[in-house]
C-alpha positions in Angstrom: 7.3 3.8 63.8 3.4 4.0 64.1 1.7 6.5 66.6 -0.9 5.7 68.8 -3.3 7.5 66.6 -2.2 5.6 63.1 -2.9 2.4 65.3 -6.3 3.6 66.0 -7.1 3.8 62.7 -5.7 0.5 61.5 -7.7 -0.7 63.8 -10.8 0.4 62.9 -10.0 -0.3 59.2 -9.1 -3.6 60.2 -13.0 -4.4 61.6 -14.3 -2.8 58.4 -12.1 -5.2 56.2 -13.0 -8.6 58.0 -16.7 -7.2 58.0 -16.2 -6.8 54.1 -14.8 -10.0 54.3 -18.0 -12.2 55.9 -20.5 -10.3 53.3 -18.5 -10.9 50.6 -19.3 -13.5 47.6 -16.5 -13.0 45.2 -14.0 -15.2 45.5 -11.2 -13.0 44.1 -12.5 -9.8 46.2 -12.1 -12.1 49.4 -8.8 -12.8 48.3 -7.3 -9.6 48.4 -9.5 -8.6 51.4 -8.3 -11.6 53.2 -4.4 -9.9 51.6 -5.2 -6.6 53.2 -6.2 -8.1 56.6 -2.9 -9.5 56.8 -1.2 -6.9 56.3 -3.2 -4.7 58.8 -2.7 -7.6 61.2 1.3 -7.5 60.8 1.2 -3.6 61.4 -0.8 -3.4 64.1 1.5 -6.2 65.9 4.6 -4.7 64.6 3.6 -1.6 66.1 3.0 -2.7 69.5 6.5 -4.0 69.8 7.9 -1.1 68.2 5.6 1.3 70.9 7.0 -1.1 73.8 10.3 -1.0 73.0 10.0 3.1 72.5 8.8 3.1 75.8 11.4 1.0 77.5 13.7 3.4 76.4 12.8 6.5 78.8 
């Protein structure tokens, strides 16, 4: 499970990638940039569910 304050990091590494991603030329580098976002994307969402359904426990 992700805390709150792993999120908040994610999240701000997430706005550094897709800045990387709008400067960048390199077809190959935007690849894996455009790879990373992805997966950043799919954590942050996961967690959010996860961090709801924690919470619906108590």
């Amino acid at each position: 499970m992700v805390k709150e304050e792993e999120k908040v990091v994610f999240v701000y590494e997430l706005d550094k990638l897709q800045h990387e991603y709008r400067k960048c030329t390199d077809l190959s580098m935007r690849q894996q940039i455009r790879e990373d976002i992805a997966l950043l994307q799919k954590v942050i969402s996961n967690s959010g569910n996860e961090l709801d359904r924690h919470d619906n426990i108590f």
